[in-house]
C-alpha positions in Angstrom: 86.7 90.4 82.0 84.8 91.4 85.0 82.7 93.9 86.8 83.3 94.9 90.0 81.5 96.5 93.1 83.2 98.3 96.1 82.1 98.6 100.0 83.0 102.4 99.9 79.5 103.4 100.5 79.3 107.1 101.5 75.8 109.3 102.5 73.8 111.3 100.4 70.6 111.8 99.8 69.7 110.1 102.9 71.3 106.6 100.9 74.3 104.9 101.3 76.0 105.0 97.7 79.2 102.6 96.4 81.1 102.1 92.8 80.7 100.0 89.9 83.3 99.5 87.0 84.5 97.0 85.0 87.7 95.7 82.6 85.9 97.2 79.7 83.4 100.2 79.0 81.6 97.7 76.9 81.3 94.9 79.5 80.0 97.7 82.1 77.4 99.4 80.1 75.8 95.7 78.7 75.7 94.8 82.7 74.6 98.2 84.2 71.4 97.8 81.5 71.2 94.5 82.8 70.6 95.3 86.1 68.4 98.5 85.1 70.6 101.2 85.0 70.5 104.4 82.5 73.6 105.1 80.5 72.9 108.6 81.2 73.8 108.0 84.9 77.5 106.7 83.5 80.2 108.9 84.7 83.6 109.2 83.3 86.1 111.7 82.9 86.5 114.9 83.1 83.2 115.0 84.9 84.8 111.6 87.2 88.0 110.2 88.0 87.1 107.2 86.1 84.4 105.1 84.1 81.8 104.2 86.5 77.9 104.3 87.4 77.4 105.2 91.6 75.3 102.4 93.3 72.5 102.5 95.9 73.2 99.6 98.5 70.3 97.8 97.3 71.8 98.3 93.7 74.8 97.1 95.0 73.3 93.8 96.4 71.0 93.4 92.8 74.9 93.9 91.1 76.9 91.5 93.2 73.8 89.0 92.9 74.1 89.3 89.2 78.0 88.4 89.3 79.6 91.7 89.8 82.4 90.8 92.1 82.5 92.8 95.4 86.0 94.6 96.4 87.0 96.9 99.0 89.1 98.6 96.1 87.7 102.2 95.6 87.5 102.4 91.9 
């Protein structure tokens, strides 16, 4: 099992966002609280093409530094 990150960072909000997901929606939600995410910023479908929380790049540094691994796959 493992939790991944991607590079796909895109602007909003005057931020550069990416992805995080995981093999499980278990394993995702016990590491996004981990890290000091809300489960109410979980996306999945229909709102989302899949399970997933959206990343700030300094989220995305404080994920891959707590093992998420970092991909250029896009979800």
């Amino acid at each position: 099992m493992a939790v991944y990150v991607d590079d796909a960072r895109w602007e909003w909000r005057g931020q550069k966002w990416c992805h995080l997901w995981a093999d499980t929606a278990e394993e995702l939600h016990v590491f996004a609280s981990r890290i000091g995410l809300r489960r109410a910023w979980f996306q999945a479908p229909p709102k989302a093409s899949w399970e997933h929380y959206d990343l700030t790049e300094g989220k995305r540094w404080q994920a891959i530094r707590a093992g998420a691994v970092p991909t250029d796959r896009y979800g």
